[in-house]
C-alpha positions in Angstrom: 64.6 41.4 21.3 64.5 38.8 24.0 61.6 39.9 26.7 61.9 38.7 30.4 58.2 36.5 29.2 60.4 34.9 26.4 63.0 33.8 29.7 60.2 33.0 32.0 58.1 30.9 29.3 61.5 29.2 28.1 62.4 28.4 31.7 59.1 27.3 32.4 58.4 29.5 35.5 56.3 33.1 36.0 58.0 36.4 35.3 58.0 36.6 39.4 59.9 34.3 39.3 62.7 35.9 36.8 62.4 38.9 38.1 63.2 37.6 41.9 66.0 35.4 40.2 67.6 38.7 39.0 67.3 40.3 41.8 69.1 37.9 43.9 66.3 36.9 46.3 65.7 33.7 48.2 62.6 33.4 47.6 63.3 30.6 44.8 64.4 27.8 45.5 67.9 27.0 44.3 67.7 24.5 42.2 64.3 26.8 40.0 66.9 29.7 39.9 69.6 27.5 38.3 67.4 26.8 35.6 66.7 30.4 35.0 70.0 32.0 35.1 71.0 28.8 32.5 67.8 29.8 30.6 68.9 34.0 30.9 72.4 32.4 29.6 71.6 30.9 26.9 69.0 33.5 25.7 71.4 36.4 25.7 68.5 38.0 27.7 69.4 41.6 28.4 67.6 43.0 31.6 66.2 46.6 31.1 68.3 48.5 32.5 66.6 51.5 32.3 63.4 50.1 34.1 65.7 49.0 36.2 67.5 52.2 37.1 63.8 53.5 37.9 62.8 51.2 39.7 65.8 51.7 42.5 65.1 55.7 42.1 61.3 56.3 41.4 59.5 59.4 40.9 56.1 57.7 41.2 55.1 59.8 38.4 53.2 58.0 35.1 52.8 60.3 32.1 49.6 60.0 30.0 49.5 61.3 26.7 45.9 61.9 25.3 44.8 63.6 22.3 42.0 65.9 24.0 40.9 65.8 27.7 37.6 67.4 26.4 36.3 64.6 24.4 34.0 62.5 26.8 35.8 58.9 25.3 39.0 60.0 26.4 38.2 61.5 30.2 36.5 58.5 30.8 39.0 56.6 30.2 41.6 59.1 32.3 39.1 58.9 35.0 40.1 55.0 35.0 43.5 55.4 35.4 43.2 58.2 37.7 41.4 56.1 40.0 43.5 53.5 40.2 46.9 55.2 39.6 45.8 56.8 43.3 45.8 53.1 44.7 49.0 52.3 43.5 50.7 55.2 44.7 51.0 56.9 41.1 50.5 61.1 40.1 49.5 61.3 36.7 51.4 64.2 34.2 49.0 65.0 31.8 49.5 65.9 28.5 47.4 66.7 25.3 49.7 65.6 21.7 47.0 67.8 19.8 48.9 69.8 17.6 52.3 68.2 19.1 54.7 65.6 18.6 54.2 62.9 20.6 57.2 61.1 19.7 59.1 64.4 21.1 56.6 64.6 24.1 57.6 61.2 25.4 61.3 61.5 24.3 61.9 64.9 26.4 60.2 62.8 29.5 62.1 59.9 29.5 65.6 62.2 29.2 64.6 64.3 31.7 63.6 61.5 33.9 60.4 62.9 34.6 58.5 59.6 34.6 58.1 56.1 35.8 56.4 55.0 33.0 54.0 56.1 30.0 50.7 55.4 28.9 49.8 56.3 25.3 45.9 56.7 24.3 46.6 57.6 21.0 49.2 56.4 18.2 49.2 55.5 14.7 48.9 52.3 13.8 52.2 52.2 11.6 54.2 54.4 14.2 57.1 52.5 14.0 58.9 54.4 16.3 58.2 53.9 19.4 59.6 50.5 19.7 63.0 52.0 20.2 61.3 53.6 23.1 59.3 50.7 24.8 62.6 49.1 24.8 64.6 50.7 27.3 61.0 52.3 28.8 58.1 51.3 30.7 54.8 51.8 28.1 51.5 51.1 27.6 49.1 51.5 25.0 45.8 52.0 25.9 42.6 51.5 23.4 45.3 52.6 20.0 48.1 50.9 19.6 51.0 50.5 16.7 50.8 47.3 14.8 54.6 47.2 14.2 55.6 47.3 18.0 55.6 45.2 20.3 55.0 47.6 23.0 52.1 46.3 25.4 48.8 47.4 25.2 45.1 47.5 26.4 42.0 47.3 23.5 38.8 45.5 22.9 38.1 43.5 19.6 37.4 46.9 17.3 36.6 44.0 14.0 34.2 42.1 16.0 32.3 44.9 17.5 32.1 47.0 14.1 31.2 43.3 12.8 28.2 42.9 14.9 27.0 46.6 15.0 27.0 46.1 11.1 25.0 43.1 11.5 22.8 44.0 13.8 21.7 46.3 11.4 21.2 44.2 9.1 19.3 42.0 11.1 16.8 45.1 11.2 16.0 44.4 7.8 18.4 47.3 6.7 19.8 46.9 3.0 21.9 50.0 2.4 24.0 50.4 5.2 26.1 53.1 5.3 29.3 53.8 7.4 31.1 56.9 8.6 34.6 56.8 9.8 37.4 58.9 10.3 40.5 59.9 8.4 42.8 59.1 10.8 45.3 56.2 11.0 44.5 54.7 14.0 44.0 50.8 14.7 40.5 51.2 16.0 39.3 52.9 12.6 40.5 50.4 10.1 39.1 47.6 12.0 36.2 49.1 12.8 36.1 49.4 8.7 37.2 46.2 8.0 34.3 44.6 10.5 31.4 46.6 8.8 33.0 45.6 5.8 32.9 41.9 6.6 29.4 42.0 7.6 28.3 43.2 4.7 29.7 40.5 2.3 28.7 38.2 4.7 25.2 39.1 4.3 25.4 39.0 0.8 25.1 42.8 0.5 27.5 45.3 -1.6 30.2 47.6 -0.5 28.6 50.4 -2.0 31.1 53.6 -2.1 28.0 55.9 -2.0 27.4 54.8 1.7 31.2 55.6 3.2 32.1 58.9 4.4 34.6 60.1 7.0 35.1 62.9 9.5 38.4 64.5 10.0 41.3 62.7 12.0 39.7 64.0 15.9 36.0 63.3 14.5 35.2 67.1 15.3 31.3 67.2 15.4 31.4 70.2 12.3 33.3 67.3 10.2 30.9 65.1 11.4 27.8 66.7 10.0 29.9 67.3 6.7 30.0 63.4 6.2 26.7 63.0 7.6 25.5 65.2 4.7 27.2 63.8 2.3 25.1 60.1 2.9 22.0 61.6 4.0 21.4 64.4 1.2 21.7 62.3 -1.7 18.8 60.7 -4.0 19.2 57.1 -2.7 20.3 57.8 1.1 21.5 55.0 3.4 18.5 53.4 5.3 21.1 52.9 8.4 24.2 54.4 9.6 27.4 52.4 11.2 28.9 55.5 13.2 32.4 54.8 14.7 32.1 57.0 17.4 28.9 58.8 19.3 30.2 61.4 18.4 29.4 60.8 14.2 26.4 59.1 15.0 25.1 62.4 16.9 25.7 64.4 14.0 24.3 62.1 12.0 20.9 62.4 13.8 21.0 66.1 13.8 21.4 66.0 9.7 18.8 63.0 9.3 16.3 66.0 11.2 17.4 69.0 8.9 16.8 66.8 6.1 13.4 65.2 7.2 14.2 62.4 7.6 13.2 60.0 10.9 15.4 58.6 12.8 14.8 55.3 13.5 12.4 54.5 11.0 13.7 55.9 7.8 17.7 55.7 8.9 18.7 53.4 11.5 22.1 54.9 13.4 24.3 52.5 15.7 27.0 54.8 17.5 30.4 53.4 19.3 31.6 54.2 22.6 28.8 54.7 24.8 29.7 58.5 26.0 27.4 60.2 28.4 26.4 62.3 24.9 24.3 59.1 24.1 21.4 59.7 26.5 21.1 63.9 26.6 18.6 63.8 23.9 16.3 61.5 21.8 16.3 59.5 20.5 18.8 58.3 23.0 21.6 56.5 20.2 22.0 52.9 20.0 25.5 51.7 20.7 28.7 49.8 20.8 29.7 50.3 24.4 33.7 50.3 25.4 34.4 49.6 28.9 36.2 53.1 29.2 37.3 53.0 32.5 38.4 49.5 33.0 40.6 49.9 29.8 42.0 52.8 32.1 42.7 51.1 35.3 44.1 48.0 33.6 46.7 50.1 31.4 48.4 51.8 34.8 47.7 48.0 36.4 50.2 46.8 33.1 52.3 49.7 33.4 52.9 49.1 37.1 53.8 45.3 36.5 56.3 46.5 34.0 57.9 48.9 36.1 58.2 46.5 39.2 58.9 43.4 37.5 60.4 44.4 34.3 57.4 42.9 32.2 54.0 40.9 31.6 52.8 38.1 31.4 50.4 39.4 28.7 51.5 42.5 26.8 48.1 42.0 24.0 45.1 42.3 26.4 41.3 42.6 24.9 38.9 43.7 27.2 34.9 42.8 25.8 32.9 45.0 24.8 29.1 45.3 25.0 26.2 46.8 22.7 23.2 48.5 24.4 19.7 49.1 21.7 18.0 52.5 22.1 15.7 54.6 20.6 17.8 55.2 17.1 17.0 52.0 15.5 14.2 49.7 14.8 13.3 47.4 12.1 13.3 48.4 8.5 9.7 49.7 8.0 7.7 46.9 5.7 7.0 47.8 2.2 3.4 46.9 0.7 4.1 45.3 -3.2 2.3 47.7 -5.1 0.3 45.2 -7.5 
């Protein structure tokens, strides 16, 4: 499907510029929006009509589906698009997609014209789906997003910050570093994976299947200690833990205690996220930090573009991330050569 940022980039000019073109204004000069209506010729480029419609009759409403307003990662993140959804003129519609359909959730809103525009905090990576959606719809994806779609969305680099929270490990001196993830099928947990698991070859360390574990799909703290177990309790434990969320890598610090064993010194534990969890007790967690609420504020910034212009001029955005050491790791102890 041609995009209005396929038109503008053919024609050599902003999406502004396309969009104005469009809408018949004389703000371009004549001789710029012959160019782009040839360019919207030639290009068989089909304006969203939808959008469009919208656009001339808005609600100013934005619906944001989340999977749990309880979990700390997620209201941080709201609390980003709250804030700036209030600038721009926006209410938010809430709505939790645990135990629901989103597909159905975001189908009934856009028939019903309930919405401006969505912004989705949680999808499967293979949700094929909602491109049929995104196309005729203003959407967002904010921190998950589906690999098949072009649908725009709002992330930091999940492989390079499980990368480096797997080598900074490592750099401890750590050599059996153990990871638990989830068993969900979101894009943040297989890259996450794939980063600890490049790492590790990197290092010249194995892939040992006796250090992975996962929690369930919502990383529910009672699946969390399962998994945390299942490392920790065995006769050749993990001397440090790659946590995917704070979450895991909370539970994981209350099982390394029931078990005896000392956190930093014997297990190392790097968490992900940087929730307010991460300083209530000690040792406060080492972690990969997200920038929660900026990923908020600049999904209903994208979503707003879209729904007053008809596009972006950069549907992929990565937001950096940042790392923060604490009191749950420290160099691997040194070991005195018996002879």
């Amino acid at each position: 499907m041609v995009t209005i940022a396929d038109v503008a980039k053919a024609a050599g000019v902003s999406v502004a510029t396309v969009s104005r073109v469009m809408n018949n204004s004389d703000l371009v000069a004549e001789s710029t929006a012959e160019i782009v209506r040839q360019t919207i010729q030639e290009m068989a480029y089909v304006p969203n009509q939808q959008a469009r419609n919208l656009r001339r009759n808005e609600s100013k409403t934005v619906l944001v589906l989340l999977p749990n307003i309880t979990n700390p990662y997620y209201a941080n993140v709201f609390d980003g698009i709250n804030e700036r959804a209030q600038e721009l003129g926006y209410t938010l519609f809430l709505c939790s997609t645990e135990g629901r359909n989103p597909e159905a959730l975001l189908s009934d809103a856009i028939d019903c014209n309930r919405a401006d525009g969505a912004i989705l905090l949680h999808i499967n990576r293979d949700a094929r789906w909602l491109q049929k959606y995104s196309d005729r719809f203003p959407i967002v994806q904010c921190c998950e997003y589906a690999a098949p779609c072009d649908t725009a969305h709002v992330s930091v680099d999940n492989y390079r910050a499980g990368y480096e929270a797997t080598s900074y490990l490592v750099g401890l001196g750590r050599k059996k570093v153990g990871i638990i993830s989830s068993s969900n099928r979101v894009m943040s947990t297989l890259q996450r994976m794939r980063g600890y698991q490049d790492a590790l070859s990197d290092a010249g360390l194995p892939i040992d299947e006796r250090y992975i574990a996962c929690s369930d799909d919502s990383y529910s703290y009672m699946s969390s200690l399962e998994a945390a177990r299942k490392l920790l309790a065995q006769p050749d434990p993990p001397d440090a833990l790659f946590c995917i969320g704070d979450s895991i890598a909370l539970a994981a610090v209350v099982v390394a205690g029931e078990l005896g064993i000392s956190v930093p010194e014997d297990v190392s534990v790097v968490g992900f996220d940087d929730v307010i969890y991460t300083k209530m007790i000690h040792p406060y967690l080492t972690t990969m930090v997200q920038p929660c609420t900026k990923l908020g504020s600049k999904a209903i910034e994208m979503l707003h573009q879209i729904i007053t212009t008809g596009d972006l001029d950069n549907r992929n955005v990565i937001l950096p991330h940042g790392f923060v050491a604490r009191e749950s790791t420290c160099p691997a102890p040194e070991h005195t050569d018996p002879a």
